[in-house]
C-alpha positions as CSV (number, residue, x, y, z in Angstrom):
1,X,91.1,114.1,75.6
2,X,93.6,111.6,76.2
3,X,94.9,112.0,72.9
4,X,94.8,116.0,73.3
5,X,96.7,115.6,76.4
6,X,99.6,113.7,75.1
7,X,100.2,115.6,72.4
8,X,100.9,118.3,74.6
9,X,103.1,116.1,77.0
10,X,105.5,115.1,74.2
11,X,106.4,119.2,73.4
12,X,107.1,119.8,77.4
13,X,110.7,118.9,79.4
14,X,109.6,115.7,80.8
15,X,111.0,112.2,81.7
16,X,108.3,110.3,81.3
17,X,104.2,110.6,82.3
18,X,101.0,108.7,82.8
19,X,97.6,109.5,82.1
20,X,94.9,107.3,83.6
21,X,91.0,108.2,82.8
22,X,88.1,106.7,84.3
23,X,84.8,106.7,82.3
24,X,81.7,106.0,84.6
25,X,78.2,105.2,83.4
26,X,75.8,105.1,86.6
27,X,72.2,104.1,87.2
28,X,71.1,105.0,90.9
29,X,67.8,103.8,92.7
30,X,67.0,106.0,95.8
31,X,64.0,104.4,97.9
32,X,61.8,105.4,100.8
33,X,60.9,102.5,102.5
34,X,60.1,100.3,99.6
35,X,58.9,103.0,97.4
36,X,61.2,104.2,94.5
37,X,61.8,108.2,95.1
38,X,64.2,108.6,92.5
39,X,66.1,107.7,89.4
40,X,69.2,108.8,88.1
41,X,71.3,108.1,85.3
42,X,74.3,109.7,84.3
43,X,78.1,109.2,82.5
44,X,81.0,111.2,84.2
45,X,84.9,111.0,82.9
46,X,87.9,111.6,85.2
47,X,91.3,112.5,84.0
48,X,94.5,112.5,86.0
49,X,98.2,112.9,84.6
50,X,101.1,112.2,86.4
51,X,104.2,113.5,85.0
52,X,107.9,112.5,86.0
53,X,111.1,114.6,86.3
54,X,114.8,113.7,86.7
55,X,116.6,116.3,88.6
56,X,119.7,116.3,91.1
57,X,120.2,112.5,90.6
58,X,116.9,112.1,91.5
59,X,113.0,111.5,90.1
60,X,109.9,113.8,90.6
61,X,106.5,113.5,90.2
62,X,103.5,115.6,90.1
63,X,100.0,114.1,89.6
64,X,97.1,116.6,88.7
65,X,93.5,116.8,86.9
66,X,92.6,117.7,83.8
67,X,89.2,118.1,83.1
68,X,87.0,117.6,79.8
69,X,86.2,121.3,79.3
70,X,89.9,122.6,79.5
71,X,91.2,124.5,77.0
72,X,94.6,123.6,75.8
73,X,96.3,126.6,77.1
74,X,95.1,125.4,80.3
75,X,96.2,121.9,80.1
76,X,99.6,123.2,78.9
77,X,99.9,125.7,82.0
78,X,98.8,122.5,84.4
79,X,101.3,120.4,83.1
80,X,103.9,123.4,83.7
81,X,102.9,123.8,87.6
82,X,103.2,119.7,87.9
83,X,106.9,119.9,86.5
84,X,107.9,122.8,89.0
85,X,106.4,121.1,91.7
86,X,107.8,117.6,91.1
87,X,111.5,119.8,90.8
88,X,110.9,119.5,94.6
89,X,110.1,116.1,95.1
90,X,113.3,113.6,95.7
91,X,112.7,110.1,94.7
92,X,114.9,107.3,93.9
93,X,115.0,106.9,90.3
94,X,112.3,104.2,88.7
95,X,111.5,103.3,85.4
96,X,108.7,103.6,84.3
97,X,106.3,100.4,83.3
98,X,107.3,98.8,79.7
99,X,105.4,99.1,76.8
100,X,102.3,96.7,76.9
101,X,99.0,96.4,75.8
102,X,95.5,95.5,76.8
103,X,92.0,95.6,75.8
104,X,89.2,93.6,78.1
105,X,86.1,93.0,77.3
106,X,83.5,95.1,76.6
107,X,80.3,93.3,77.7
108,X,77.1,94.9,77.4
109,X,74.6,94.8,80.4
110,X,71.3,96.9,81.1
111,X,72.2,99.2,84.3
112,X,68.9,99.7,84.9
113,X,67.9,95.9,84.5
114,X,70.7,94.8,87.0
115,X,69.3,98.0,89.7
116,X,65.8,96.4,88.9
117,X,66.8,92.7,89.8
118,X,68.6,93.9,93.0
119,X,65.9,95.8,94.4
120,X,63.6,93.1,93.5
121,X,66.1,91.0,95.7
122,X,65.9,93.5,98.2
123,X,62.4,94.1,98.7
124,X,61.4,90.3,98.7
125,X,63.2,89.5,101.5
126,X,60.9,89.3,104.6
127,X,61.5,90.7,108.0
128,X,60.2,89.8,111.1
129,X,57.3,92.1,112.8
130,X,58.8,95.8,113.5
131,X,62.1,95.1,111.4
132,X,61.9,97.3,107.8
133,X,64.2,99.3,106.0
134,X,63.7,103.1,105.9
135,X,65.7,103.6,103.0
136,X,67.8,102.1,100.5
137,X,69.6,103.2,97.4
138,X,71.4,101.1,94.6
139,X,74.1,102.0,92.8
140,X,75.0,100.1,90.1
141,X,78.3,101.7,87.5
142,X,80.2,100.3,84.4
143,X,83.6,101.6,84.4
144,X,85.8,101.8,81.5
145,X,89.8,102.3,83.0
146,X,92.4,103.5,80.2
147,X,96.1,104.1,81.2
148,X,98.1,105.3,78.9
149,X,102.1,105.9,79.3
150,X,105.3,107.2,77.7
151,X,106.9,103.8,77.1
152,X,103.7,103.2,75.1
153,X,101.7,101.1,77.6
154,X,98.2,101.1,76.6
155,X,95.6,99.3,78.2
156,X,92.2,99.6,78.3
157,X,89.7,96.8,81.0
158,X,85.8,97.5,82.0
159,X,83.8,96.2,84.9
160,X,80.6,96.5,86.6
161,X,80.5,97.2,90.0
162,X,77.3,97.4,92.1
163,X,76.6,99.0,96.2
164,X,73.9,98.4,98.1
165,X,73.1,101.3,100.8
166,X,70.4,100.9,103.5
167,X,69.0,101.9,106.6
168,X,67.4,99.3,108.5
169,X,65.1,100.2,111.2
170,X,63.4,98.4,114.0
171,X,60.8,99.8,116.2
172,X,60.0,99.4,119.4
173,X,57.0,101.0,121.7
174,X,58.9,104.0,122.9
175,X,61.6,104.0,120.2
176,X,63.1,103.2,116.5
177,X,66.9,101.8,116.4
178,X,68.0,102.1,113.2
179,X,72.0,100.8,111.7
180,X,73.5,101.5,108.4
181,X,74.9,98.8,105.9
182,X,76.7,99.1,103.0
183,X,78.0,96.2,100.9
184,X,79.6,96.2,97.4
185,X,80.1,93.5,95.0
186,X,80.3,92.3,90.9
187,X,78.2,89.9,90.8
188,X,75.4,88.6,92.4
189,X,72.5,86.5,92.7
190,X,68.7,87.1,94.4
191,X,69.9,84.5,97.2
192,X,73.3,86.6,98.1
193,X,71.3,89.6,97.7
194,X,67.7,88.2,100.3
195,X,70.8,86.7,102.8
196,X,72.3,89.7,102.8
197,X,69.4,92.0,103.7
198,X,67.9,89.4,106.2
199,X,71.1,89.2,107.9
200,X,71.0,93.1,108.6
201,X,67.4,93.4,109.4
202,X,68.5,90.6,112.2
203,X,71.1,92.4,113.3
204,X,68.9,95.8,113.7
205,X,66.2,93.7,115.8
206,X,69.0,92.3,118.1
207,X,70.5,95.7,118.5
208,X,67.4,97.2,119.7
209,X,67.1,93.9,122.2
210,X,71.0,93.7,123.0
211,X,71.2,94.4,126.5
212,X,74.8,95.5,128.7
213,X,75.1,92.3,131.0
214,X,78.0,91.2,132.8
215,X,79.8,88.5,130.9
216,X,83.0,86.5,132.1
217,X,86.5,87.7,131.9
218,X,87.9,85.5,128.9
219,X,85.6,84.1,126.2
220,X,85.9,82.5,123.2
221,X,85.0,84.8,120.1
222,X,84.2,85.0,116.2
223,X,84.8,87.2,114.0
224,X,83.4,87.2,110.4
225,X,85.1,88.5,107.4
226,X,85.1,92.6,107.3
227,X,87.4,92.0,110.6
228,X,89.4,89.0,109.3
229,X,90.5,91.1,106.6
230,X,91.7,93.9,108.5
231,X,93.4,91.1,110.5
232,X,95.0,89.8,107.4
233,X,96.4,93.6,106.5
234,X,98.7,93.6,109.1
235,X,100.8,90.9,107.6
236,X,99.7,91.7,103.8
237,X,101.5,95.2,104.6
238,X,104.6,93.7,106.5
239,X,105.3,91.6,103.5
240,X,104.8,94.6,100.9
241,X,107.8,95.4,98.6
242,X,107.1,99.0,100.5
243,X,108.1,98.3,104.0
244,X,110.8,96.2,102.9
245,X,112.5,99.3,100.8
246,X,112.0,101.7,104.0
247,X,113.0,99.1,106.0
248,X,110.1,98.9,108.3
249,X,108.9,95.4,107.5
250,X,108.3,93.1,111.1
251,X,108.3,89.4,109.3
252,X,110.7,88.3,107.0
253,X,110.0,85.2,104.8
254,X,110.5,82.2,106.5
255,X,109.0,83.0,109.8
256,X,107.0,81.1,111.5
257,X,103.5,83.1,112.3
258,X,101.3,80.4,113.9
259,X,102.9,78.4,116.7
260,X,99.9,76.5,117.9
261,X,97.5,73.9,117.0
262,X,94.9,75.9,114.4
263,X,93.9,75.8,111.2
264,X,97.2,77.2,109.2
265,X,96.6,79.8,106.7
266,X,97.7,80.0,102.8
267,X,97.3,83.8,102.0
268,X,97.5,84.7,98.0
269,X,96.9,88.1,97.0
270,X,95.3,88.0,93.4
271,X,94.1,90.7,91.3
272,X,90.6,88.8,90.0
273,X,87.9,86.9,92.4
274,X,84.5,86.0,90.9
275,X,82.3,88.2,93.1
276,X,84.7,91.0,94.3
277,X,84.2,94.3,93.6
278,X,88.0,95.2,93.6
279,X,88.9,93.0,91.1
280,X,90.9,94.3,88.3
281,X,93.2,93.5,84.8
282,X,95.9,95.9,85.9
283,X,97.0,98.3,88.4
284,X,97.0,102.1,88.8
285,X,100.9,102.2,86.7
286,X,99.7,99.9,84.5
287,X,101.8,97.2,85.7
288,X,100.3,93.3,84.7
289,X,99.4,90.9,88.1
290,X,101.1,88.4,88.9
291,X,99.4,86.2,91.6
292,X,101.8,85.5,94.8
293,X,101.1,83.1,97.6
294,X,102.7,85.0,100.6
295,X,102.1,83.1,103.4
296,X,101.9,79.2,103.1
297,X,100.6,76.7,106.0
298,X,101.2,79.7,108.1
299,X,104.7,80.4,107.2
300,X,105.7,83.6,105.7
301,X,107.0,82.4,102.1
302,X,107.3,85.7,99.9
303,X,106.4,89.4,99.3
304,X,104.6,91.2,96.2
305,X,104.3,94.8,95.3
306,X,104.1,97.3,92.4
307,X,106.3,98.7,89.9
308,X,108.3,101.5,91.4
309,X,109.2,99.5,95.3
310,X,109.8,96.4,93.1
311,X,112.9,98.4,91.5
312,X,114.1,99.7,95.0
313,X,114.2,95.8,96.6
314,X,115.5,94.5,92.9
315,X,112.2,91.6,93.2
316,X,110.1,91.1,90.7
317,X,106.9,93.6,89.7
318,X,103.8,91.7,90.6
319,X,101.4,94.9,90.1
320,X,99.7,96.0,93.1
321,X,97.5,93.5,93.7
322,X,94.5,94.6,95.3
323,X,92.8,91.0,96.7
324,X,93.3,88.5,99.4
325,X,92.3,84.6,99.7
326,X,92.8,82.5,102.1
327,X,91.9,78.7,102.5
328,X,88.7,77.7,104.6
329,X,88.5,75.6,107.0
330,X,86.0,72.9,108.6
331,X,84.7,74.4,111.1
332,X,80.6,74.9,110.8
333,X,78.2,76.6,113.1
334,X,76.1,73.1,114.0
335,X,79.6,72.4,115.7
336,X,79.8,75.5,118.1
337,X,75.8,74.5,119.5
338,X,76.7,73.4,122.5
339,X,79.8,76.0,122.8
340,X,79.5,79.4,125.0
341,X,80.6,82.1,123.0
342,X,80.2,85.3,121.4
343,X,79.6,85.9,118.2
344,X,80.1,89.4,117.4
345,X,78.5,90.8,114.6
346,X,79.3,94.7,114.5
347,X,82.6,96.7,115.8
348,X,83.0,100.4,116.1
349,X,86.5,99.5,114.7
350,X,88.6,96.5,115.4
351,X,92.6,97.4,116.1
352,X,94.8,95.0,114.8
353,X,98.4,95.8,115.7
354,X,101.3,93.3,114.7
355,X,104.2,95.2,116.3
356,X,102.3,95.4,119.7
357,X,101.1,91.9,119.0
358,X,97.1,93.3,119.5
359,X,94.0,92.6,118.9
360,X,91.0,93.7,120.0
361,X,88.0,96.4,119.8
362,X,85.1,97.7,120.8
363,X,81.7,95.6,120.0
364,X,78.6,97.3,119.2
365,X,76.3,93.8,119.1
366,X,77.4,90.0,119.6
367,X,75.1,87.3,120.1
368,X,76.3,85.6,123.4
369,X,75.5,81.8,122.8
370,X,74.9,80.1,126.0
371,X,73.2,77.1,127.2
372,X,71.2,76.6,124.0
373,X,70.3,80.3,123.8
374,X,71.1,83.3,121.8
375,X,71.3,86.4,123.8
376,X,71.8,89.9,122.3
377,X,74.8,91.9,124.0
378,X,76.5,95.2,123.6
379,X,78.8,97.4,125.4
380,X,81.6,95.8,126.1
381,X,85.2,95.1,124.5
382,X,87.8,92.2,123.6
383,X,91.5,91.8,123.5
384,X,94.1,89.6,123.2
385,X,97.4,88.2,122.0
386,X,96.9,88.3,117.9
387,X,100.4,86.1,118.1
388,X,98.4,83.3,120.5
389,X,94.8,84.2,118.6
390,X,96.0,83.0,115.0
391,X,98.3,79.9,116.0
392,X,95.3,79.0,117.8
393,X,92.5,79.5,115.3
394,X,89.7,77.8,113.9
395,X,88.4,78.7,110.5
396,X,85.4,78.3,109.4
397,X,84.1,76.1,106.1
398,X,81.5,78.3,104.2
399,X,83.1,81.5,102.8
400,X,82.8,84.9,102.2
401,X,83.5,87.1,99.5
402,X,84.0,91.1,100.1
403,X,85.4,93.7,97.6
404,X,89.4,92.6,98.5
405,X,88.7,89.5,100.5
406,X,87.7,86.0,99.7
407,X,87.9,83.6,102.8
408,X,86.1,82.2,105.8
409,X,83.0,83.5,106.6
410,X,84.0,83.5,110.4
411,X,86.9,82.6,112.2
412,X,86.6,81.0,116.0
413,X,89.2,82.8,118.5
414,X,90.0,81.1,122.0
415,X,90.2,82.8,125.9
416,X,90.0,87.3,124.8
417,X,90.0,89.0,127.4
418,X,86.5,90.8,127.5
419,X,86.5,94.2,129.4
């Protein structure tokens, strides 16, 4: 198809183009309680062509679909549409990526054996009386990504990428709670997998406990990694080729962006992590990775971005690099037993807002830790100062690894506002 397709290209009025197709083997496991329901294999292929224009002094683009049962008369007439419609987009003009190639390695795994081990994982994990999952399903994909390009970039990588889905439940004598959970990742073993799901099935039985009490004004906090990396956006964006070319970017390199005693951070943005799911050999224009440490002992110290931005700021093409790692610290939780805190374990959405210097959210469940005891809580929110939160924070020494994240596994904020 790919082939078909650029035939096709080379005959129109174009400036240059990019096709990018997506292969996808899947084998899915969809439980009732512990009892398999279903099974479902499949292989799916996405195509998507962006073509470019120059008109006016100026580039367009168009990106559209082409599907495996289109006829070449249709993918001709699509290709037509894309070129009037990128006449009316106004661009700076960009070159596109230089001729390169690639081919990763094609390793050969069982999809069904890796879905067999996980749920294996999964169901071996004991709960504690009333605490059960009411439904799980594993997904588990290959993924062969080809990008092709008229420079004559070719490059071809595969992965495997696995999800988790599941519902667990606890009941009570009038009532079930139930909360969802989701987590993705490459690889894996039965003891991440078993932590995993008994860390959830805690969380559901402390929900269904958590009571609305009245807690102090300002408390100490942690946070664990899903809102640590949203934390860590805020500056990953500001220091983004993007919102230096538009001019929008808050922190320039060189500035200082923890004055305070904490742990300083060292941010890198890489493009592979053993054990995240976002990992990849290139990016969506094909571009190579080139790692960047952009902040440094809590000092801003450089920007990255992709292809096109990198041409507008006149820096150099890192690819879009699509993870983030930053150092641990020393910080365990034996240290914080004799600390009052809150631990909070689930958000309905954490706002992190560098401009307004904010932080803060509403918590769905913390564990308030207080005189020795563990006390689930709900129903409350924190805020606070993110400037005086991070020059003043405490990370933690085991880590965690999401699908763009690779850090501390919590982080230990001082005097939020709790509301």
């Amino acid at each position: 198809m790919m082939k078909r397709i650029e035939k096709i290209l080379k005959n129109k009025e174009l400036d240059g183009y990019v096709i990018r197709e997506s292969k996808k083997e899947i084998y899915q496991l969809y439980f009732v309680k512990d009892k398999v329901e279903t099974a479902r294999s499949g292989k799916f292929v996405d195509t998507f062509v962006t073509i470019y224009v120059k008109h006016d002094e100026k580039l367009g683009d168009a990106t559209f679909q082409i599907y495996q049962s289109s006829t070449e008369n249709e993918i001709s007439q699509a290709i037509d549409n894309a070129r009037n419609n990128a006449l009316s987009v106004f661009n700076p003009p960009y070159d596109l990526v230089k001729k390169e190639t690639f081919a990763g390695e094609n390793e050969e795994k069982s999809l069904k054996n890796m879905a067999d081990e996980i749920a294996n994982a999964i169901f071996s994990t004991k709960a504690n009386a009333g605490a059960k999952l009411n439904a799980t399903e594993i997904f588990v994909n290959k993924i062969e990504t080809h990008i092709i390009n008229s420079n004559g970039l070719d490059k071809k990588s595969y992965a495997y990428k696995c999800m988790i889905e599941t519902i667990p439940t606890f009941d009570k004598e009038n009532e079930s709670v139930e909360i969802y959970a989701q987590t993705n990742f490459s690889e894996y073993t039965k003891e991440d997998i078993s932590n995993y799901i008994a860390q959830k099935l805690f969380e559901v039985e402390a929900r269904a406990k958590a009571e609305k009490i009245e807690l102090p004004e300002k408390m100490d906090v942690t946070l664990r990694g899903e809102e640590i990396e949203n934390i860590l956006q805020e500056y990953i964006q500001q220091l983004n080729y993007f919102n230096l070319a538009m001019h929008s970017n808050a922190i320039n390199v060189g500035d200082n962006l923890q004055n305070g005693n904490g742990d300083k951070i060292t941010l890198t943005m890489k493009n592979k992590i053993v054990g995240c799911a976002d990992s990849a050999d290139f990016d969506s224009d094909g571009s190579s990775f080139k790692e960047k440490v952009i902040i440094e002992n809590g000092v801003a110290k450089d920007q990255f971005g992709g292809n096109r931005f990198a041409q507008y700021v006149n820096k150099e093409n890192t690819g879009a690099l699509p993870l983030c790692e930053i150092n641990c610290g020393d910080l365990t939780k034996n240290e914080l037993e004799n600390a009052t805190y809150l631990e909070c374990l689930q958000f309905s959405g954490i706002q992190c807002d560098f401009l307004n210097d904010y932080l803060g959210g509403e918590v769905r469940l913390a564990i308030l830790h207080k005189d020795g005891k563990q006390i689930p809580v709900c129903g409350f929110s924190i805020s606070g100062k993110l400037s005086e939160l991070m020059g003043e924070v405490k990370l933690s020494k085991g880590r965690e690894k999401l699908p763009g994240y690779s850090g501390p596994a919590f982080i230990y904020l001082k005097d939020l506002q709790v509301l």
